[in-house]
C-alpha positions in Angstrom: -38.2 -203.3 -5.5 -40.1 -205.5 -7.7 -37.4 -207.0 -10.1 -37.7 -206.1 -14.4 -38.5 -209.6 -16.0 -36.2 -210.1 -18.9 -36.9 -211.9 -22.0 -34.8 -212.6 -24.9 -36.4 -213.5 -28.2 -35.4 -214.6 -31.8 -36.6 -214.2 -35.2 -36.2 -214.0 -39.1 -38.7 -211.8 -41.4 -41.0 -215.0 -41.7 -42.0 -215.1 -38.0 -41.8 -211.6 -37.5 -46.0 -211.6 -36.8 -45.8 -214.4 -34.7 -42.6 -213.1 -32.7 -45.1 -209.9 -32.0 -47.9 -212.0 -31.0 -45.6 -213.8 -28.5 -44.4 -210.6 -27.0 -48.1 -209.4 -26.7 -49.3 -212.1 -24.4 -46.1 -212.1 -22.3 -46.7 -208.1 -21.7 -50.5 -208.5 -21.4 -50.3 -210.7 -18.9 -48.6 -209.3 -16.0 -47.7 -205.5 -14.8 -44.3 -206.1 -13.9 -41.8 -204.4 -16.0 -40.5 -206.3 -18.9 -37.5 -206.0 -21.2 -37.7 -207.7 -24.9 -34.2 -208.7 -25.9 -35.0 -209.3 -29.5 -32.3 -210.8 -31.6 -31.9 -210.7 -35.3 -29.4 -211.1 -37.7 -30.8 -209.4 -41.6 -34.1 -207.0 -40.7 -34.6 -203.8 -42.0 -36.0 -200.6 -40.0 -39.3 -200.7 -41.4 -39.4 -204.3 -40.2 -39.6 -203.4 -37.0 -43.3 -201.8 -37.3 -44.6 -204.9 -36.4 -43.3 -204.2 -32.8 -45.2 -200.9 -32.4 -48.4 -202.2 -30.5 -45.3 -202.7 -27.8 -45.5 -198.7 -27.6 -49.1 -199.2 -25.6 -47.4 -201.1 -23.0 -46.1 -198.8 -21.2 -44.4 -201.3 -18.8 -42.9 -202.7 -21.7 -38.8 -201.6 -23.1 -37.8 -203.2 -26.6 -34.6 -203.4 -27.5 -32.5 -205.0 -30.5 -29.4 -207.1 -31.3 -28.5 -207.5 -34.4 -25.7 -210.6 -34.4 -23.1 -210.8 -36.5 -21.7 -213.7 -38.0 -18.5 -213.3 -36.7 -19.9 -214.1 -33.5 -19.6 -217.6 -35.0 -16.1 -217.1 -36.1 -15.1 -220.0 -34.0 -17.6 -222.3 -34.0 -17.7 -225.9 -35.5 -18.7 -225.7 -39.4 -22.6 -225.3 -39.4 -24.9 -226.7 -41.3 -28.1 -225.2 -40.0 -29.2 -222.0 -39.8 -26.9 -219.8 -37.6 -30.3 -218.2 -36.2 -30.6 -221.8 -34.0 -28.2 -220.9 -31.7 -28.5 -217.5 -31.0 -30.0 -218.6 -27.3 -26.3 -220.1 -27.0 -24.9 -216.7 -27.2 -27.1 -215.0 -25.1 -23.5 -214.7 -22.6 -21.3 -212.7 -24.6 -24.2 -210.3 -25.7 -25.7 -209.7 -22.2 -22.9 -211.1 -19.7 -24.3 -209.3 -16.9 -27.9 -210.2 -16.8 -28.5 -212.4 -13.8 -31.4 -213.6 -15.4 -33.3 -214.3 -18.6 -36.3 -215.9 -20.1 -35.7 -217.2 -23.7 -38.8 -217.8 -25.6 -39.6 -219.4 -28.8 -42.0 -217.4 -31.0 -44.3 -220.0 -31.7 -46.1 -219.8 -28.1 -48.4 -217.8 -26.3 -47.9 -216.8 -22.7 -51.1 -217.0 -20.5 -50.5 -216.6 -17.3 -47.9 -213.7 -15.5 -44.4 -214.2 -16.8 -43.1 -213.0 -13.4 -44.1 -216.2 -11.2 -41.7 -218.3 -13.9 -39.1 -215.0 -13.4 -39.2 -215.4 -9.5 -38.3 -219.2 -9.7 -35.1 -219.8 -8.3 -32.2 -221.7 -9.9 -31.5 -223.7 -6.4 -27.9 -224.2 -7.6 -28.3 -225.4 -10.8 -27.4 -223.5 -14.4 -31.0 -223.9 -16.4 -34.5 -224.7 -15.6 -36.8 -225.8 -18.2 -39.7 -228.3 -19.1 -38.9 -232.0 -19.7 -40.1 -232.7 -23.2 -41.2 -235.8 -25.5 -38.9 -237.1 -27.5 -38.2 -240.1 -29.4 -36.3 -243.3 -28.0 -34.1 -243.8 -30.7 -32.8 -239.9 -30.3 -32.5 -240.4 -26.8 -30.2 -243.4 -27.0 -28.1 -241.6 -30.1 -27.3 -239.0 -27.4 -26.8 -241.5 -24.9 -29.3 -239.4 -22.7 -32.7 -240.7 -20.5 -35.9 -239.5 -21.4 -36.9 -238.0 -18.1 -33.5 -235.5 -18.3 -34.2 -234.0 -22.4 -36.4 -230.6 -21.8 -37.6 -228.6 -24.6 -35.7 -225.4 -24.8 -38.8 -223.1 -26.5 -39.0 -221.7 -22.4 -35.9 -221.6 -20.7 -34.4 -219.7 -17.6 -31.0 -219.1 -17.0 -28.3 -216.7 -15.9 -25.9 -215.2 -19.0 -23.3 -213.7 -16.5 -23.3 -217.2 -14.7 -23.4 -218.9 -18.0 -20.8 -216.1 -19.2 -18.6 -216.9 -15.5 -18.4 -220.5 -16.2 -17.6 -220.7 -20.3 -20.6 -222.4 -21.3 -20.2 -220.9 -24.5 -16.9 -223.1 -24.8 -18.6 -226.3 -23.4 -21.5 -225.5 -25.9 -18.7 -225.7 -28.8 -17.4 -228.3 -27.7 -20.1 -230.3 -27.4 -21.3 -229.3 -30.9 -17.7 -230.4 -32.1 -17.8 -233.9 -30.9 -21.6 -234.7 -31.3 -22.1 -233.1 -34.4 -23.5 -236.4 -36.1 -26.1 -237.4 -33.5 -27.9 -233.7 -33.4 -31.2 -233.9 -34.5 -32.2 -230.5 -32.7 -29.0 -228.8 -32.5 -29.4 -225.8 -30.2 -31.8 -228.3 -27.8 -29.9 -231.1 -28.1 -26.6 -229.1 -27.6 -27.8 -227.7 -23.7 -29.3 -230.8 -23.5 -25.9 -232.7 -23.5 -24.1 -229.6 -21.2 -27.2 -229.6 -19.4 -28.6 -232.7 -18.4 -27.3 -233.5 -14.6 -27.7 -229.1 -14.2 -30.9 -228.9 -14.9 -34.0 -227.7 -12.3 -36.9 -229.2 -13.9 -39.9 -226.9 -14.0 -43.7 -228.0 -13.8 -45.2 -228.8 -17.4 -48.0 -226.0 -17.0 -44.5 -223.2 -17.8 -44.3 -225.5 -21.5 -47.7 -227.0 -22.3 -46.2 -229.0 -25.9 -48.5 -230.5 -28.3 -48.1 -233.7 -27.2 -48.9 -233.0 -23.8 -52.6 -233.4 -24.4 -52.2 -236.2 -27.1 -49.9 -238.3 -25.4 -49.4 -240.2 -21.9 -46.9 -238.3 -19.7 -43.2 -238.8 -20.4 -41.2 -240.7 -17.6 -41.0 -238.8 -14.1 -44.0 -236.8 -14.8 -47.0 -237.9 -13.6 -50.6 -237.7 -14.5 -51.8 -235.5 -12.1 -48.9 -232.9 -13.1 -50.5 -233.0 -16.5 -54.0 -232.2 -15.5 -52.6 -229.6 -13.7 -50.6 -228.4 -17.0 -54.1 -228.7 -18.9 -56.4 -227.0 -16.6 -54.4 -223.8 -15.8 -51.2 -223.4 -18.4 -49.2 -220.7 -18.1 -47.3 -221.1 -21.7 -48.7 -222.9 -24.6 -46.3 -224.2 -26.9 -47.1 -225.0 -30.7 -44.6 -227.5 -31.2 -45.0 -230.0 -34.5 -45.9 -229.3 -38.1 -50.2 -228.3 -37.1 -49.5 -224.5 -36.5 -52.5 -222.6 -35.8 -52.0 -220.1 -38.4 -51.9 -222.7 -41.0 -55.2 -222.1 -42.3 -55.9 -226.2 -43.7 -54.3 -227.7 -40.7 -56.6 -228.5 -38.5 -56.1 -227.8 -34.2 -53.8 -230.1 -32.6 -52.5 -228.0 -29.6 -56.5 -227.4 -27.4 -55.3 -224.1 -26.6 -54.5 -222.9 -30.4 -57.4 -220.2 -30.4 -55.1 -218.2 -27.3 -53.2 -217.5 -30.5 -56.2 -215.2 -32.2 -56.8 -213.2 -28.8 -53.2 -211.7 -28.9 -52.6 -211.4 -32.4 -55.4 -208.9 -32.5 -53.2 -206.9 -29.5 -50.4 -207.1 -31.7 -52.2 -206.4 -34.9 -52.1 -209.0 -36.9 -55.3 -209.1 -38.4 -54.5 -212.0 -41.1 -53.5 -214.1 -38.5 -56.8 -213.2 -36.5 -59.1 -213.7 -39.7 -57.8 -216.7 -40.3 -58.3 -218.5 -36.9 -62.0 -216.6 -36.8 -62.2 -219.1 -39.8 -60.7 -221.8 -38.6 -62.7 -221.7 -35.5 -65.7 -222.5 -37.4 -64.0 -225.7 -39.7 -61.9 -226.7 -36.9 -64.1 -226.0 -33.5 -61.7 -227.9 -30.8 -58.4 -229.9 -31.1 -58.5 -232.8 -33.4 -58.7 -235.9 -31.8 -56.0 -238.1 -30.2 -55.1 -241.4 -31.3 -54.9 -242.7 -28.1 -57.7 -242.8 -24.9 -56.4 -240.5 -22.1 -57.6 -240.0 -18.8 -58.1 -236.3 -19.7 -60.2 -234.6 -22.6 -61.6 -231.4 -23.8 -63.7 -230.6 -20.9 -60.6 -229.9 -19.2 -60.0 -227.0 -21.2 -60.0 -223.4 -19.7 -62.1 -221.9 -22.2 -61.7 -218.5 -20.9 -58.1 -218.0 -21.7 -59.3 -218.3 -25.9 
């Protein structure tokens, strides 16, 4: 029996469209059987249309979980958004899931979901793609650069997570770090994280610096060609969103993003990127020489 891939996202009424447009290239790009875990704190019903292209899908189950604030009853004293750490609570709201995809909303999945669904954990408690960040972060967390992964894509086990009281380790952590977080949900599972942690390949969290930078330590060159050639999730990390309509491409695969808002419906978003397309017709260019450029591109995947 072909296992159900489930995938747990988040979202306010701001990314709403984009949250939809996530969820559209994740279920139109494989036929396995997929569960949405959406979770959301202050949405009304009539929200929720934005979800109904989903209904087309008929391999495709949404369901909702609205969090309360109590669930943060206990917690340190916040002072971020409690909507950042509703992947760290993922335990006590499915603690018998054996396994789950979180996804940030601002990506697009192009390749089938299921491959990243069938990796296996080989005894350790998250898998995820090592990320650039900056030095000085690095050493304020007393981390190393290859060990920090981005946590927009990450796979892990709630009722494992749920067995072993990560939730408490997460507060915990929070508690006595709470003045060297700079990305509080990241850098919290990075901290609990960082020696129980299966590193996946870069193509499962192609960032925007992957094509504008030289790889970060332990990954290697031809890892990022790789990544480049055939991605299987883009990521549109940094302030150039695609949608934005003066902001010009930084990520080379930001047109994926018109292709599945036009499954999802979102015609602004695809009008806009039509534009765009013309102003802006590739990524803008990086600062430094790399050994790979735009003719590395899969233009196919647009």
């Amino acid at each position: 029996m072909v296992e159900t891939i489930h995938i747990a996202l988040a979202s306010d009424r701001k990314y709403l469209p984009f949250a939809a447009i996530t969820m559209a290239s994740a279920a139109a790009n494989t036929a396995r059987k997929i569960v949405f875990h959406f979770l959301y704190e202050e949405l009304d019903d009539a929200d929720f249309a934005v979800f109904d292209f989903l209904k087309r899908f008929h391999h495709v189950t949404f369901q909702k979980h609205q969090i309360s604030s109590a669930f943060f009853q206990q917690w340190p004293v916040m002072r971020w958004s409690r909507a950042t750490y509703y992947r760290l609570i993922l335990p006590d709201l499915l603690p018998e899931l054996e396994k789950i995809i979180y996804l940030d909303c601002d990506l697009c999945v192009l390749d089938d979901i299921g491959k990243l669904y069938d990796t296996e954990f080989d005894g350790k408690s998250v898998m995820a793609v090592i990320t650039r960040i900056k030095a000085s972060h690095i050493c304020k967390l007393g981390m190393k650069p290859e060990n920090y992964f981005n946590a927009g894509v990450i796979l892990f086990s709630p009722k494992q997570w749920k067995e072993n009281n990560f939730i408490g380790k997460f507060k915990a952590c929070f508690a006595a770090n709470i003045d060297a977080l700079r990305y509080p949900d990241q850098d919290i599972l990075n901290l609990v994280f960082c020696k129980d942690i299966k590193i996946l390949h870069s193509r499962w969290n192609v960032i925007t610096s992957t094509f504008r930078n030289e790889p970060v330590a332990g990954i290697s060159e031809e890892e990022i060609k790789e990544a480049l050639k055939a991605p299987g999730i883009v990521h549109f990390t940094g302030s150039h969103k695609p949608w934005q309509m003066w902001k010009s491409f930084h990520h080379p695969y930001a047109l994926t993003v018109r292709k599945y808002a036009n499954i999802a419906g979102q015609k602004k978003i695809y009008r806009i990127l039509g534009i765009k397309k013309l102003i802006f017709p590739f990524a803008a260019k990086t600062k430094k020489r790399l050994n790979w450029d735009k003719s590395i591109i899969d233009r196919s995947l647009f």
